[in-house]
PyMOL commands that place a pseudoatom at each C-alpha (Angstrom):
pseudoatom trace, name=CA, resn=UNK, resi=1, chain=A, elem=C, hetatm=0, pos=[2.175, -4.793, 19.559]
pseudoatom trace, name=CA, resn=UNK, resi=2, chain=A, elem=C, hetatm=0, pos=[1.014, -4.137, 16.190]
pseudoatom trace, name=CA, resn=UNK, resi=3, chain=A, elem=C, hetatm=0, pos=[-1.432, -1.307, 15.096]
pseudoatom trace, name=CA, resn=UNK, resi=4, chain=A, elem=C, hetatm=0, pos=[-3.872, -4.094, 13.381]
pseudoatom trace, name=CA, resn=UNK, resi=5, chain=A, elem=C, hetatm=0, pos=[-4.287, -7.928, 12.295]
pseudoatom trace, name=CA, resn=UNK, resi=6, chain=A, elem=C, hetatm=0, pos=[-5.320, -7.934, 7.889]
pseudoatom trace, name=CA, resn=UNK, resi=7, chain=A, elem=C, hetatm=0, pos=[-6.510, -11.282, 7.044]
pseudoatom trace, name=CA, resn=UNK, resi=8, chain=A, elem=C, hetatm=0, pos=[-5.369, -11.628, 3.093]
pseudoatom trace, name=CA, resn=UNK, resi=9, chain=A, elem=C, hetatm=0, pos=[-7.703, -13.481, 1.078]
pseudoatom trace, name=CA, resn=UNK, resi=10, chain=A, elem=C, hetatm=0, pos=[-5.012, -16.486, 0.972]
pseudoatom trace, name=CA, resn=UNK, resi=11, chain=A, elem=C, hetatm=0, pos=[-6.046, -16.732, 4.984]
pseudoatom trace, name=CA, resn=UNK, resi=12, chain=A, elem=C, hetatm=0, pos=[-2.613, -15.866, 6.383]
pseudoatom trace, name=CA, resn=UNK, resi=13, chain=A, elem=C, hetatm=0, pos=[-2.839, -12.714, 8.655]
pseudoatom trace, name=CA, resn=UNK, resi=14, chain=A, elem=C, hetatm=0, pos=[-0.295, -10.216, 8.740]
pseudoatom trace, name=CA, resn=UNK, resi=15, chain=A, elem=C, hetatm=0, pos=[0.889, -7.498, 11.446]
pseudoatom trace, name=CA, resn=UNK, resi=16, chain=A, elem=C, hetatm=0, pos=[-0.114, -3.816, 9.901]
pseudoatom trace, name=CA, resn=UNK, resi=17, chain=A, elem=C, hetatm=0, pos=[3.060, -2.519, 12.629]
pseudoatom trace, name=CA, resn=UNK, resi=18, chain=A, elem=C, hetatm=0, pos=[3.652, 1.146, 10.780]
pseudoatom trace, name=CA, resn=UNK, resi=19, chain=A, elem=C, hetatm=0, pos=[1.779, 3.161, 8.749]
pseudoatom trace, name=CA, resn=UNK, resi=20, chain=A, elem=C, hetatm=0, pos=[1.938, 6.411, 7.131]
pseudoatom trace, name=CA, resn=UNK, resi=21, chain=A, elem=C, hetatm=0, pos=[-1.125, 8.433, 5.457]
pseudoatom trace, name=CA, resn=UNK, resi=22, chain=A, elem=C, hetatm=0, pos=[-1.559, 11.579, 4.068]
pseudoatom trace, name=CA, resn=UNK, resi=23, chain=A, elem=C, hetatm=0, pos=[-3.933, 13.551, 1.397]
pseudoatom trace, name=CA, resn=UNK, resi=24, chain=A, elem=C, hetatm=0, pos=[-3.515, 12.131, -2.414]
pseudoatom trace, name=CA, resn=UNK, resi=25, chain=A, elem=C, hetatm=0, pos=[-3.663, 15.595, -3.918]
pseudoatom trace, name=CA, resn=UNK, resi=26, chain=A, elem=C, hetatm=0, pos=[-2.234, 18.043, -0.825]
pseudoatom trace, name=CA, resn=UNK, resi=27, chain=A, elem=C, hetatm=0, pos=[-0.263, 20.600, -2.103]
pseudoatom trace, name=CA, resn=UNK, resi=28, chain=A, elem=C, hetatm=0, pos=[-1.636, 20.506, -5.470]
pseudoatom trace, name=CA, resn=UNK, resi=29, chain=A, elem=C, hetatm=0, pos=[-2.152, 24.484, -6.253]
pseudoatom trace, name=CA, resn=UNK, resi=30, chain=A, elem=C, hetatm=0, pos=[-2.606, 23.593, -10.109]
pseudoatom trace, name=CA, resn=UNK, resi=31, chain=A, elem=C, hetatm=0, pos=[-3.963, 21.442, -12.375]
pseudoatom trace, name=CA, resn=UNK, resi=32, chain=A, elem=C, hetatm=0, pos=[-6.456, 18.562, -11.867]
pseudoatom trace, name=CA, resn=UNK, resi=33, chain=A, elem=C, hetatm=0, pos=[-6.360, 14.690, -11.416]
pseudoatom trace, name=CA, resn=UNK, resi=34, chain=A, elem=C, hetatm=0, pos=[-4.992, 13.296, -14.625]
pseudoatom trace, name=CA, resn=UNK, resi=35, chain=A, elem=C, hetatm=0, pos=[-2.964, 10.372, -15.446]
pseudoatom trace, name=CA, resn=UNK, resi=36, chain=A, elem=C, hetatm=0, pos=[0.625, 12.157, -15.733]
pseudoatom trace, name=CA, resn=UNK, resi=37, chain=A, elem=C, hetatm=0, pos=[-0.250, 13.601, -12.252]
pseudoatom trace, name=CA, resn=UNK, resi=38, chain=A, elem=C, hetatm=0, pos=[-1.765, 10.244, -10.968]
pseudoatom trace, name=CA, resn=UNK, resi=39, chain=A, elem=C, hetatm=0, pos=[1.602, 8.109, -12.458]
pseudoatom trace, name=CA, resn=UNK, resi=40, chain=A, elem=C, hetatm=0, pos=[3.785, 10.782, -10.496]
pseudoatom trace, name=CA, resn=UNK, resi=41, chain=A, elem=C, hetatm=0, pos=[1.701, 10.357, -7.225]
pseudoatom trace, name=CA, resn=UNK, resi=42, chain=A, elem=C, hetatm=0, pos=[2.076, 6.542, -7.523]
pseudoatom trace, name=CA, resn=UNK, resi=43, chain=A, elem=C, hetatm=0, pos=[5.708, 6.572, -8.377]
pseudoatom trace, name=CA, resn=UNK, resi=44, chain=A, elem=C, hetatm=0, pos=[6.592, 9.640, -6.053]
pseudoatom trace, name=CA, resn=UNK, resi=45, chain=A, elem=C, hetatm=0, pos=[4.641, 6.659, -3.254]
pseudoatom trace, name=CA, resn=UNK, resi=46, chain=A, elem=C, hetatm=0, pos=[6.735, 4.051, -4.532]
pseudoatom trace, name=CA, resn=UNK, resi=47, chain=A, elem=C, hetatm=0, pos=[10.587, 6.077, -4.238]
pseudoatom trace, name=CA, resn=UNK, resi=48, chain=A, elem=C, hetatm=0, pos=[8.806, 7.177, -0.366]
pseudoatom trace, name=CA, resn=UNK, resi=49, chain=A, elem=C, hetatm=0, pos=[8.345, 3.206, 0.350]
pseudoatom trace, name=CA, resn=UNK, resi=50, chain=A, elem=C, hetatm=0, pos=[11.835, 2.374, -0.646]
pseudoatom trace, name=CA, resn=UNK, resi=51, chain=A, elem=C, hetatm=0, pos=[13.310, 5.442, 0.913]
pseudoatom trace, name=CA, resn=UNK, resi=52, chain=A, elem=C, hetatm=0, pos=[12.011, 4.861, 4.162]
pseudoatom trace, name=CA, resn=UNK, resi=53, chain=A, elem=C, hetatm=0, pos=[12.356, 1.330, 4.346]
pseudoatom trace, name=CA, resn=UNK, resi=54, chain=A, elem=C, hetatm=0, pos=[15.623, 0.270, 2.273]
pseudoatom trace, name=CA, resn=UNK, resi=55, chain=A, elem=C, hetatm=0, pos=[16.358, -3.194, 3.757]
pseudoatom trace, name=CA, resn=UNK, resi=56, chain=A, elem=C, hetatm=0, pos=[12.403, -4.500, 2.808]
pseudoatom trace, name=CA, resn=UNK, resi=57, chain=A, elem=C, hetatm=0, pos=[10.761, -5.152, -0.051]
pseudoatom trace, name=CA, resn=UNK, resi=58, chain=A, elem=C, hetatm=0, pos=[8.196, -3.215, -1.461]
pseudoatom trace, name=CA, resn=UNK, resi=59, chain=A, elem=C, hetatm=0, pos=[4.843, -3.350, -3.626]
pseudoatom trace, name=CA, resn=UNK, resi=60, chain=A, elem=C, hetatm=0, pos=[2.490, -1.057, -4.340]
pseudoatom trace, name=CA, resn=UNK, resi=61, chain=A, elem=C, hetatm=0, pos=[-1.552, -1.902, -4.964]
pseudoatom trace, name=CA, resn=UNK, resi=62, chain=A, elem=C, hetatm=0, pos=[-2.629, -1.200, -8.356]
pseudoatom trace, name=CA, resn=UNK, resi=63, chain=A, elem=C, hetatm=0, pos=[-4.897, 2.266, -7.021]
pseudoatom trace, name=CA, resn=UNK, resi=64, chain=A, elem=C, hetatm=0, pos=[-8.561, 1.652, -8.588]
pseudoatom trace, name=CA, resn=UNK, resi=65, chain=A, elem=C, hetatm=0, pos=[-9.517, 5.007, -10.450]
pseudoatom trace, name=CA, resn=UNK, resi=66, chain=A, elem=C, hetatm=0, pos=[-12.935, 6.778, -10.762]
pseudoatom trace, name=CA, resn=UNK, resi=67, chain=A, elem=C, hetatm=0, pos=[-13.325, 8.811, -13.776]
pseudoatom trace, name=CA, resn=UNK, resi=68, chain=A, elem=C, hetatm=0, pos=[-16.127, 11.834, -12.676]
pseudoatom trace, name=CA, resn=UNK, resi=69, chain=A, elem=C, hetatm=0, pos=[-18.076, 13.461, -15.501]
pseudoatom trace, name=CA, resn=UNK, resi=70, chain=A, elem=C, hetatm=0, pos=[-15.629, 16.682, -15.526]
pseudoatom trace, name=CA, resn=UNK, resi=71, chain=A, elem=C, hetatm=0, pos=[-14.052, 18.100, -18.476]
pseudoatom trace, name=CA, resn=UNK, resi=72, chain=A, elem=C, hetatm=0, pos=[-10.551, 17.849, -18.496]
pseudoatom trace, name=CA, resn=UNK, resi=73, chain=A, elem=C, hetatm=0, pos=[-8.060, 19.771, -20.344]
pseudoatom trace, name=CA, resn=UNK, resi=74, chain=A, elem=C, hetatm=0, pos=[-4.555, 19.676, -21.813]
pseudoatom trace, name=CA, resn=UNK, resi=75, chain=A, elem=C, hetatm=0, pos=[-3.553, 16.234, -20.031]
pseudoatom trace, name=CA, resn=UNK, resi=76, chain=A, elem=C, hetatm=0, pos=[-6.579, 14.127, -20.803]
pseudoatom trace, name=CA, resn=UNK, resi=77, chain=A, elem=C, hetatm=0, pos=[-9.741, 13.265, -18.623]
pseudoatom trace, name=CA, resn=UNK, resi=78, chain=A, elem=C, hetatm=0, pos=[-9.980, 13.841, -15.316]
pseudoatom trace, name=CA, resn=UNK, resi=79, chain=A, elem=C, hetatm=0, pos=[-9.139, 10.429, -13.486]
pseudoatom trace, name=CA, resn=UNK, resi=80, chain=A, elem=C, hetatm=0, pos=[-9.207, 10.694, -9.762]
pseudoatom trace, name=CA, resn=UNK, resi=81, chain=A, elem=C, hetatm=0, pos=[-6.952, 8.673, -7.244]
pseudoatom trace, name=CA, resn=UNK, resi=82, chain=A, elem=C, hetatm=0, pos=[-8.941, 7.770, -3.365]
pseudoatom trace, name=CA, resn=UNK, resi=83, chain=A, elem=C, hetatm=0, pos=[-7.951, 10.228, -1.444]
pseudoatom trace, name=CA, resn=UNK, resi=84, chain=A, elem=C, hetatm=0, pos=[-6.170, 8.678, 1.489]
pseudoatom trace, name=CA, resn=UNK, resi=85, chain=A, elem=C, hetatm=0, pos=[-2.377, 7.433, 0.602]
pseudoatom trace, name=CA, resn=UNK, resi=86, chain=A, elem=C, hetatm=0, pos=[-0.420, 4.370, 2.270]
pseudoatom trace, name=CA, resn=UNK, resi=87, chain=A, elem=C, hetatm=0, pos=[2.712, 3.169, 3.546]
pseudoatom trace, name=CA, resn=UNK, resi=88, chain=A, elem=C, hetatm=0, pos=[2.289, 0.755, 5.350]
pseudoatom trace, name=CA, resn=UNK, resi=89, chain=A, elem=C, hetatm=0, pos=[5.023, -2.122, 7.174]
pseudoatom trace, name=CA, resn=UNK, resi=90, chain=A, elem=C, hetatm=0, pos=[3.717, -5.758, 7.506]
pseudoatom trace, name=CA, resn=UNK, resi=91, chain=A, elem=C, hetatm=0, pos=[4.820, -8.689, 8.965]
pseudoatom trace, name=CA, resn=UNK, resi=92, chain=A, elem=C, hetatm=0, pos=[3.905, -12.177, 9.756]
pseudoatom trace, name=CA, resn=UNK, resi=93, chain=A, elem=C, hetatm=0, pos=[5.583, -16.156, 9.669]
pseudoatom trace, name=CA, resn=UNK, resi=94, chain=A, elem=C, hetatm=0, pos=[8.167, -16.916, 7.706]
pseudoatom trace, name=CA, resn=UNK, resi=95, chain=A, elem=C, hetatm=0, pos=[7.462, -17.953, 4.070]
pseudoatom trace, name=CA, resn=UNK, resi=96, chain=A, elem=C, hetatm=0, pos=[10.271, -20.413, 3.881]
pseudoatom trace, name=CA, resn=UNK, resi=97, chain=A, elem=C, hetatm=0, pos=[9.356, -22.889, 6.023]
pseudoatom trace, name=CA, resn=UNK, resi=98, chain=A, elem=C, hetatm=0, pos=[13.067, -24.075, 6.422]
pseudoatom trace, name=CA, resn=UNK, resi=99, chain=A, elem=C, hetatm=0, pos=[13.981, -21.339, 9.209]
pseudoatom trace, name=CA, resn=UNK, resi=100, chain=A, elem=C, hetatm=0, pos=[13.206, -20.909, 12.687]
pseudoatom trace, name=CA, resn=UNK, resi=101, chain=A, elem=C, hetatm=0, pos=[9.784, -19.589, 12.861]
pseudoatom trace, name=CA, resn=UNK, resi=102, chain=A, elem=C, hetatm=0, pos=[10.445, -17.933, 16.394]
pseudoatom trace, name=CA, resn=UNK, resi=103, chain=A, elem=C, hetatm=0, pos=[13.833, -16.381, 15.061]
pseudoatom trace, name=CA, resn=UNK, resi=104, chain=A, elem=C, hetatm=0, pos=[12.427, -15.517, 11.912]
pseudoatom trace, name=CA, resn=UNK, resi=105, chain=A, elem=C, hetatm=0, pos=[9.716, -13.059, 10.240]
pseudoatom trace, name=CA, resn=UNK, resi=106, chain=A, elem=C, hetatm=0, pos=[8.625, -12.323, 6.646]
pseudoatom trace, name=CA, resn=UNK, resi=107, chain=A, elem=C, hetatm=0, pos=[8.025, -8.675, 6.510]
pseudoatom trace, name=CA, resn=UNK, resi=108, chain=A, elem=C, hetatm=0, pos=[6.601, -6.677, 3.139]
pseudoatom trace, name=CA, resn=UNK, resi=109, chain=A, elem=C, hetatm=0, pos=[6.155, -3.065, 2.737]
pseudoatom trace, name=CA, resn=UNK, resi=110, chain=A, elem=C, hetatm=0, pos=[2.807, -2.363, 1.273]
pseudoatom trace, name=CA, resn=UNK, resi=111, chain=A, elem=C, hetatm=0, pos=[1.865, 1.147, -0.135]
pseudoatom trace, name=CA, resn=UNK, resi=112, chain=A, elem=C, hetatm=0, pos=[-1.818, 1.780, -1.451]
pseudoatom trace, name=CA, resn=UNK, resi=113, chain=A, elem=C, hetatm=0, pos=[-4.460, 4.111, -1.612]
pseudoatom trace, name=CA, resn=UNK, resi=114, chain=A, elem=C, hetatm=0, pos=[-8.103, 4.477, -0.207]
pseudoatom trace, name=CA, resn=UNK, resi=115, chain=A, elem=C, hetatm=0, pos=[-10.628, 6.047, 0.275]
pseudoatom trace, name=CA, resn=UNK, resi=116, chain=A, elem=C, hetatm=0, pos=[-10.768, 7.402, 4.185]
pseudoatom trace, name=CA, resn=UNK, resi=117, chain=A, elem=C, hetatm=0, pos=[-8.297, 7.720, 7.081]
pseudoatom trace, name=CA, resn=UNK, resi=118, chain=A, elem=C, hetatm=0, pos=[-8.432, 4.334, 8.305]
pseudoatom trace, name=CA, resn=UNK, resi=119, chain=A, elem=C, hetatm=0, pos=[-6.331, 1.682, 9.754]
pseudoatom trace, name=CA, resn=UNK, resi=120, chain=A, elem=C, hetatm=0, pos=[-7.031, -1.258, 7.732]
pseudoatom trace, name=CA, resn=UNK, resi=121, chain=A, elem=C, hetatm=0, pos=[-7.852, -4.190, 9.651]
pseudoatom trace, name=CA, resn=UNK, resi=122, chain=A, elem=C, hetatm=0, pos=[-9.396, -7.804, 9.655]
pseudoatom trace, name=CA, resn=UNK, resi=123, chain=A, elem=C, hetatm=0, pos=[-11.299, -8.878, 6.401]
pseudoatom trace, name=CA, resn=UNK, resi=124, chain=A, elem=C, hetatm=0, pos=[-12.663, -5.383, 6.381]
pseudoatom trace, name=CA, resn=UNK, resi=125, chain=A, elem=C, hetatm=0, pos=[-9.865, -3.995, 4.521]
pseudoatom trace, name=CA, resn=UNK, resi=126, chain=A, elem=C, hetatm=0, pos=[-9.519, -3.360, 0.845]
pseudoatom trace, name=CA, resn=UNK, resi=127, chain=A, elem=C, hetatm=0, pos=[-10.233, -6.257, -1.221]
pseudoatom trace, name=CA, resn=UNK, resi=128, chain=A, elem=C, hetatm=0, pos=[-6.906, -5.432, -2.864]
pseudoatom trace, name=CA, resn=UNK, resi=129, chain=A, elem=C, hetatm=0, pos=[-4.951, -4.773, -0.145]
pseudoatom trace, name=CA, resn=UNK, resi=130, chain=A, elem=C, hetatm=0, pos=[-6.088, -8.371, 1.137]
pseudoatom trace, name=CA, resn=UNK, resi=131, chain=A, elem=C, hetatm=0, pos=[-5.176, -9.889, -2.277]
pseudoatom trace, name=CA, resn=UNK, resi=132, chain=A, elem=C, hetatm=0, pos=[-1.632, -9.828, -2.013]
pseudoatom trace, name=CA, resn=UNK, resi=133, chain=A, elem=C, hetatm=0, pos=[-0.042, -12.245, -3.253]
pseudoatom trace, name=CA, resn=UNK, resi=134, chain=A, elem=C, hetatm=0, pos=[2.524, -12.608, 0.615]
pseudoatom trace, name=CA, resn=UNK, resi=135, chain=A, elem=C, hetatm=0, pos=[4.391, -15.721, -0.253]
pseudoatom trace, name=CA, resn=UNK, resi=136, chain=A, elem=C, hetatm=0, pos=[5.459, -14.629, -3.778]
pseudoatom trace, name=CA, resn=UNK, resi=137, chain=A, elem=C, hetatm=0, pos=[6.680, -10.758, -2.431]
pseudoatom trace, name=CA, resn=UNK, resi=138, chain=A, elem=C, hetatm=0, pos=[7.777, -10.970, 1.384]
pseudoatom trace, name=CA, resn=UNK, resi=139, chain=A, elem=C, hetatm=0, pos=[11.106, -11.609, 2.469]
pseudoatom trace, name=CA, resn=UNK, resi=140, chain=A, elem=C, hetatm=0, pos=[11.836, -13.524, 5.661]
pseudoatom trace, name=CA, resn=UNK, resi=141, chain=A, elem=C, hetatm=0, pos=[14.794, -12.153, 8.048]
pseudoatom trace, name=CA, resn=UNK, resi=142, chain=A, elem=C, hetatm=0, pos=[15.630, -12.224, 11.721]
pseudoatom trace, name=CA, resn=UNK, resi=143, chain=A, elem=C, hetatm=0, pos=[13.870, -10.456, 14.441]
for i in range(1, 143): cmd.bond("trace and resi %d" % i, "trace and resi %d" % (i + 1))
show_as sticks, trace
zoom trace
């Protein structure tokens, strides 16, 4: 049973069936939000995704940035991630419409960030998260 049903904007609907959240900037005793911290956050999520899940694809959702009127030091401006991160394991039909669609799934490893502790679900999640692009980045296998 999955944890949620995400509608992308294409209209397919995919299975949310794991997920894995935790604080953007936990842990961070120094410094502030900057680019060179921000590209480690979203690379450090990247190496997690594949680590975790090695046999799946996965992509990661360009993270939109706010920029707050703070001064920022030695690294640049401040730029500030949301402060929720993603993994997340997603499945639905096959893509290649050649295989068994009852002994086959696509499935895509998705890892994002946003702004609260929320399952995303429906057509309420995040525009980008919905935006995918499923066809051109899921891989089908057997169940």
């Amino acid at each position: 049973m999955p944890l949620s049903n995400v509608v992308l904007a294409s209209g397919r609907s995919v299975e949310l069936t794991q997920v894995r959240m935790e604080s953007t900037y936990a842990g961070m005793l120094e410094g502030y939000p900057c680019k060179p911290v921000n590209d480690m956050k979203t690379r450090g999520l990247r190496r997690r995704a594949e680590q975790a899940f090695p046999a799946l694809p996965v992509h990661i959702v360009p993270p939109v940035l706010t920029y707050p009127d703070e001064t920022g030091g030695a690294f640049g401006p401040v730029e500030v991630l949301p402060s929720v991160l993603c993994i997340g394991v997603f499945r639905s039909t096959v893509v290649d419409a050649g295989l068994d669609p009852v002994m086959h799934r696509s499935a895509l490893v998705v890892a994002w960030f946003q702004d609260a502790a929320v399952v995303p679900s429906g057509e309420d999640a995040d525009p980008a998260l919905r935006g995918i692009d499923w066809d051109a980045l899921a891989e089908d296998g057997e169940l």
